[in-house]
BAFI-3210 file (N, C-alpha, C; in Angstrom, 3 decimals, decimal comma, padded with zeros to 6 digits):
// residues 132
n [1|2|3|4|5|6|7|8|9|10|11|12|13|14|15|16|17|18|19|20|21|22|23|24|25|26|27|28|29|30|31|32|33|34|35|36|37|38|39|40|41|42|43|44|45|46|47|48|49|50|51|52|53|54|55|56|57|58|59|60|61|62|63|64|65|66|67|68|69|70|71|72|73|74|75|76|77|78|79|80|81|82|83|84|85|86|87|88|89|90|91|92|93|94|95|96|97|98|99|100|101|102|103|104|105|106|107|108|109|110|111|112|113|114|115|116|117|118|119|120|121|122|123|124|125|126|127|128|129|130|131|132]
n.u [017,437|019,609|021,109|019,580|020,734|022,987|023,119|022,090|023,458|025,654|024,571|024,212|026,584|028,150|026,247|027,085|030,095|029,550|028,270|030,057|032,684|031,307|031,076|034,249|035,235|034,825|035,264|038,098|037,278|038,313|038,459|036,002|032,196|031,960|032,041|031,374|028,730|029,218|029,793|029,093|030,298|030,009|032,337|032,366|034,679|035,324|037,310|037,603|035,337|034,529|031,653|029,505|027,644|026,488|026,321|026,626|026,254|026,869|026,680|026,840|024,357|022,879|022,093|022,444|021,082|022,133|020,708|021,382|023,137|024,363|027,639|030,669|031,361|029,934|028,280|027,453|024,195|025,150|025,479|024,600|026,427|025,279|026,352|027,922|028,292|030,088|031,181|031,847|031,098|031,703|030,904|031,275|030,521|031,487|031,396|034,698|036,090|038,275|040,974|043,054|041,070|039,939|038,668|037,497|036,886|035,449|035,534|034,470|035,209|034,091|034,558|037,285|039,214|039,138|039,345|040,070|039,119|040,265|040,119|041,032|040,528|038,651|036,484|034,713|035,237|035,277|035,787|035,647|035,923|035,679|036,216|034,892]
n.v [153,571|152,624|152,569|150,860|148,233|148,292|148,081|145,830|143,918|144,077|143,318|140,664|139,508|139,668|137,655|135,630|135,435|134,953|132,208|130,702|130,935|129,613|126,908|126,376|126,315|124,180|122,071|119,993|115,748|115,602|117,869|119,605|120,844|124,110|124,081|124,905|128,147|131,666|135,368|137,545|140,129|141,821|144,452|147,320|149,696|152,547|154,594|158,576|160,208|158,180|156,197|154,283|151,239|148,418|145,449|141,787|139,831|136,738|134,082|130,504|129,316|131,368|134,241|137,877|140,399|144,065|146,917|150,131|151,582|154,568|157,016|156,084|154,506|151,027|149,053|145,869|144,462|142,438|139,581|136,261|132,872|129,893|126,817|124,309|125,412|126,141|128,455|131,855|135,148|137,656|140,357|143,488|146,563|149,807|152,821|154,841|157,897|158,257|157,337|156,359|155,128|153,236|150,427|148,469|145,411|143,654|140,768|140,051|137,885|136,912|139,232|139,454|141,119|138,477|138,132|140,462|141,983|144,006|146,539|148,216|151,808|152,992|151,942|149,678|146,699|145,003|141,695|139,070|136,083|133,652|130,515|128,521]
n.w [215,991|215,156|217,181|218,846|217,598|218,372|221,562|221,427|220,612|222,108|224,194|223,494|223,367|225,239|227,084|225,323|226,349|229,156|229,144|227,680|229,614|231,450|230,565|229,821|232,304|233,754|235,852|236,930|237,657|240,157|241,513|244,053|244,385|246,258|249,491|251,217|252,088|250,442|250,552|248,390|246,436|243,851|241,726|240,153|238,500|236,242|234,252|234,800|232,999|231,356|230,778|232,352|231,169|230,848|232,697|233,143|235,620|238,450|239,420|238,680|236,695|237,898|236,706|236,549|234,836|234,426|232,956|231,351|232,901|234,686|235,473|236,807|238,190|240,330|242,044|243,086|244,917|248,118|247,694|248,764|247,758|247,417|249,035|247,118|244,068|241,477|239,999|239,567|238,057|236,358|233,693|232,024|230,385|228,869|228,005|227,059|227,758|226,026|224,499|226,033|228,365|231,023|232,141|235,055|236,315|239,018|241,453|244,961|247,092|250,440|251,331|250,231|247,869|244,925|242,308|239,181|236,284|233,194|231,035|228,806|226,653|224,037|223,619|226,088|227,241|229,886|231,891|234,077|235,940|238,749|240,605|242,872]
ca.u [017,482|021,248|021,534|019,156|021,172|024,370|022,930|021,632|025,146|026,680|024,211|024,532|028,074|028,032|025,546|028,152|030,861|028,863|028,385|031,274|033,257|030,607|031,579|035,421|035,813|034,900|036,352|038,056|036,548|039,258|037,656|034,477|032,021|032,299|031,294|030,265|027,983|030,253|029,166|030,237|030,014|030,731|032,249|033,163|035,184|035,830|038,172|036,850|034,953|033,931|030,169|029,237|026,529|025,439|026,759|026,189|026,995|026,148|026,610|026,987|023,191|021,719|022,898|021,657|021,498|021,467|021,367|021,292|024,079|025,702|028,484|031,768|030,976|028,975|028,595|025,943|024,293|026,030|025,361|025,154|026,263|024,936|027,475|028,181|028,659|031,245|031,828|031,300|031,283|030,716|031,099|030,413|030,770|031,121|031,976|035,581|036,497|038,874|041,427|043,578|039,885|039,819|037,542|037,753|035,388|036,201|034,593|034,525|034,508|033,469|035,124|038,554|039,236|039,559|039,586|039,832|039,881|040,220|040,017|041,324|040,632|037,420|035,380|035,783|034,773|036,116|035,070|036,575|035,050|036,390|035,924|035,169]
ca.v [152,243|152,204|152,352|149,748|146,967|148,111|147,579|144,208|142,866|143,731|141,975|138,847|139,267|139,236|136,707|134,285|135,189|134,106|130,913|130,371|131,101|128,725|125,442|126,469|126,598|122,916|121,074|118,111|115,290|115,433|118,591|119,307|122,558|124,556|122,944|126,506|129,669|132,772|136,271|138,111|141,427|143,019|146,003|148,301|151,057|153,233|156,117|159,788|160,801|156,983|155,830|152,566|151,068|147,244|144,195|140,893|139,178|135,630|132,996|128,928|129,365|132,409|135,285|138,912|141,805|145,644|147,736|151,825|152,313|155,695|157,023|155,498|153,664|150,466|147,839|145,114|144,266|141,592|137,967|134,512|131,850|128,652|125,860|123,585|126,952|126,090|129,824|133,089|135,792|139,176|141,161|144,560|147,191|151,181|154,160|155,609|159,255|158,575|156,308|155,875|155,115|152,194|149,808|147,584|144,767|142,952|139,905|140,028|136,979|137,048|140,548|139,609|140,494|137,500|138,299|141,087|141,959|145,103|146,823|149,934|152,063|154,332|150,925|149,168|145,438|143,307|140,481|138,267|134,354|133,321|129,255|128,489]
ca.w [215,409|215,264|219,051|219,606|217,189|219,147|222,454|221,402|220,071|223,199|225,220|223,053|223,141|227,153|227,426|225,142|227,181|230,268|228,642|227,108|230,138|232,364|230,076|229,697|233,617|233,936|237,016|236,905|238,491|241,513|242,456|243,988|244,348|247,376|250,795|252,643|251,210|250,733|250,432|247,162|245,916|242,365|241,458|238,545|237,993|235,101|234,617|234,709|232,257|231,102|231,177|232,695|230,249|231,009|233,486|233,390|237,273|239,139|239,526|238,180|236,100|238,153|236,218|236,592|234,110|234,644|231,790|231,515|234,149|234,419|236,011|236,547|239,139|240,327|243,098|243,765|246,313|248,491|247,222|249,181|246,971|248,552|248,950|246,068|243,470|240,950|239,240|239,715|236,759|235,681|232,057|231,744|229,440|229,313|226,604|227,413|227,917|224,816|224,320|227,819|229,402|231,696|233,286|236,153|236,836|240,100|242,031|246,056|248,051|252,067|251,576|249,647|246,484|244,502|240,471|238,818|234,798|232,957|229,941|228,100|224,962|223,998|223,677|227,206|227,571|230,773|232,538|235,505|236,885|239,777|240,791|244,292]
c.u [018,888|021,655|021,100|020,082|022,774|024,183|022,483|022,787|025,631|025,786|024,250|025,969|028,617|027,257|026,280|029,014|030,880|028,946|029,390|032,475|032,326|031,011|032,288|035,682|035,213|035,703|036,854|037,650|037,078|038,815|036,305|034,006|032,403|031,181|030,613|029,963|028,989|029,343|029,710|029,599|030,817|030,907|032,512|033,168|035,554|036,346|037,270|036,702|034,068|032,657|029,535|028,079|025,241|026,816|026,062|026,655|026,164|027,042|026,411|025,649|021,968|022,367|022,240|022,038|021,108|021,706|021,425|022,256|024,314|026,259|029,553|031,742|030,225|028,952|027,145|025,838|024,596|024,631|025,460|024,969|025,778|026,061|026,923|027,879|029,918|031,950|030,888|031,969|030,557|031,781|030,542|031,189|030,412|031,889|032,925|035,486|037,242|040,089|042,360|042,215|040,266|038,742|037,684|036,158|036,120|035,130|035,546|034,356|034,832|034,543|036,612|038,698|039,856|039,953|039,388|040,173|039,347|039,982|039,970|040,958|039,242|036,092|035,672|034,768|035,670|035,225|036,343|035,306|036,602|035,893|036,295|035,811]
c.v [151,660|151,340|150,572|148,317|147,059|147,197|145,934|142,931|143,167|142,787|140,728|138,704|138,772|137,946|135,119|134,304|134,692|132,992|129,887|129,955|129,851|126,949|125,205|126,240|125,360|122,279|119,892|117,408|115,413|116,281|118,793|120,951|123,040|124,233|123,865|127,603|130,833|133,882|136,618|139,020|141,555|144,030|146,199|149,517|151,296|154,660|157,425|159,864|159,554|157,282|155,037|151,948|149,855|146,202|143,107|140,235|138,114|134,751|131,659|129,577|130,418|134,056|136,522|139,433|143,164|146,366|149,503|152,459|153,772|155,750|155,888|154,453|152,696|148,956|147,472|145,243|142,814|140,145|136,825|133,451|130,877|127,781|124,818|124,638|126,695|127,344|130,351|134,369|137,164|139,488|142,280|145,346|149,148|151,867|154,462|156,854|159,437|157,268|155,890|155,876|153,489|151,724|148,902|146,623|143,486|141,678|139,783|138,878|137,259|138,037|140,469|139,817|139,329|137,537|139,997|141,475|143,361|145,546|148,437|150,491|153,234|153,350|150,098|147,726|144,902|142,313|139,949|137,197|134,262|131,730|129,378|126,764]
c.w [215,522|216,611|219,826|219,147|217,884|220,553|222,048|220,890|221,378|224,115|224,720|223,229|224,670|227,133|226,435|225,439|228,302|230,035|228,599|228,410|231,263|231,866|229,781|231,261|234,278|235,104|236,499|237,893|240,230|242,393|242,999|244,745|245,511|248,529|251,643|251,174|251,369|250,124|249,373|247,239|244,293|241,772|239,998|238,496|236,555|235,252|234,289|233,340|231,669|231,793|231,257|231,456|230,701|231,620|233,242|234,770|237,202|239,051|239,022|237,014|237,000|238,046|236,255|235,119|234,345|233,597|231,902|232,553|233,558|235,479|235,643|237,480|239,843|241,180|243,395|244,848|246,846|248,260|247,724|248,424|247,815|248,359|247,744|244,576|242,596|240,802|239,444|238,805|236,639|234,415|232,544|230,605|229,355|227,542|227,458|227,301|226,602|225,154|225,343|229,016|229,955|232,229|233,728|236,425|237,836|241,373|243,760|247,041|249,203|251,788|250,980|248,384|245,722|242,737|240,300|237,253|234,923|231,401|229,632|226,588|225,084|224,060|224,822|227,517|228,978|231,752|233,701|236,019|237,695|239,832|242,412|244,638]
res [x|x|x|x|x|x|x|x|x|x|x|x|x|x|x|x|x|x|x|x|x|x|x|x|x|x|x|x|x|x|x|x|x|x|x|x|x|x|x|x|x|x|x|x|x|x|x|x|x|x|x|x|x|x|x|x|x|x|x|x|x|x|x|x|x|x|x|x|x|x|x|x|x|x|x|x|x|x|x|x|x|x|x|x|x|x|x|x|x|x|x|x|x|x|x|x|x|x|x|x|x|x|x|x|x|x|x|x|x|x|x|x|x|x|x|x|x|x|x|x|x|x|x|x|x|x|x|x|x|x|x|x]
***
């Protein structure tokens, strides 16, 4: 019972950082979306012993979720945004090894990395949007 009201705060908690982060990253009018489709990928690392848990990834309003990960390790599969694509976003979230645990969550465009956030401790939240 416990487990389940944990898991369900972190996915609301992701799913209003998605949000949140989708109507903070606002263009101004001067700019405009992106004129070509680009490929993306998203990764995530976590340090040994860490245990991946749940991602949120996508795109402008087509957002995935995977939940039950394990391991430390974790890469989509490759993504064509279509052109006109404001932002691109992932959250995830893992259990540390103990308190110098890390986790990496990193967004790939046509093969460069372009963002990457992190997060340390025994509880490991990070996220990273990119704007095309």
């Amino acid at each position: 019972m416990k487990n389940t009201k944990i898991k369900t705060f972190v996915l609301s908690f992701f799913a209003l950082i998605l949000i949140t982060s989708l109507f903070s990253c606002k263009k101004d009018d001067v700019e405009s979306p992106s004129k070509s489709s680009h490929k993306v990928v998203f990764k995530l690392e976590a340090s040994a012993g860490s245990n991946l848990s749940t991602v949120v990834y996508g795109y402008d309003s087509q957002i995935t979720t995977a939940t039950s990960l394990t391991g430390t390790t974790w890469t989509s599969a490759e993504i064509t945004v279509p052109a006109g694509t404001n932002i691109i976003n992932i959250a995830a979230n893992a259990m540390g090894a103990n308190a110098n645990s890390t986790l990496k969550a990193q967004i790939f465009v046509d093969g460069e990395l372009k963002r990457e956030g992190t997060s340390s401790g025994a509880v490991l939240s990070a996220s990273a949007s990119f704007s095309l």
